[in-house]
Steps between C-alpha positions, in 0.01 A plus 500: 500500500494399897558158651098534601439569098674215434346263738105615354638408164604135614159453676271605263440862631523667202733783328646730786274778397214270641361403178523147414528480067326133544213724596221610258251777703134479365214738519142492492217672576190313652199541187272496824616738791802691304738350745861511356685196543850430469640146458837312451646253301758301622651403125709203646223311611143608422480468089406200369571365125247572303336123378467656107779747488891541615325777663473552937186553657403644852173504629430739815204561718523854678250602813460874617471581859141501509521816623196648218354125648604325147652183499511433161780279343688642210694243308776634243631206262833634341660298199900584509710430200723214505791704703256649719573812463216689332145455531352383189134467604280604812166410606337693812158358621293694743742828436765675268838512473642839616882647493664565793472848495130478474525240765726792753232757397204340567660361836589889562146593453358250739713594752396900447160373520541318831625823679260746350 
């Protein structure tokens, strides 16, 4: 590990392979246009406690480009256990939850569809 490597780790910028582990990815996919959308978590600051649970909860409103002219909102609510380090419940209004790989794949097909 480099000085630089070092210096990212004392101010906040992550692991030195440029991923920070206080960082949870999310992915959706717009119910309305198709749009994937990718979101982050920042686990040090954005869950709240739960009011009837030891539980953490982040709520998260995610906008396409408007590029299919949708500007639809999707909100995700994700309930972390009390460590928060596993998602223990997931709620997706105005789209689904996808996996990342769906997420690169759909992305991939967009972009074949731009240049054909």
């Amino acid at each position: 590990m480099g000085l630089l490597d070092s210096l990212r780790r004392l101010l906040g910028g992550g692991q030195a392979s440029g991923e920070d582990a206080n960082i949870t990815a999310i992915y959706v996919r717009c119910r309305r246009c198709g749009e994937p959308l990718k979101g982050r978590v920042d686990m040090r600051n954005e869950p709240s406690l739960a009011e009837d649970s030891d539980n953490w909860v982040v709520r998260k409103g995610l906008m396409g480009s408007g590029e299919n002219l949708c500007f639809q909102t999707v909100e995700v609510i994700l309930t972390f256990d009390p460590q928060k380090r596993h998602i223990v419940d997931s709620e997706v209004i105005g789209g689904t939850l996808i996996t990342a790989e769906e997420y690169a794949e759909l992305i991939e097909q967009r972009e074949e569809t731009k240049h054909a």
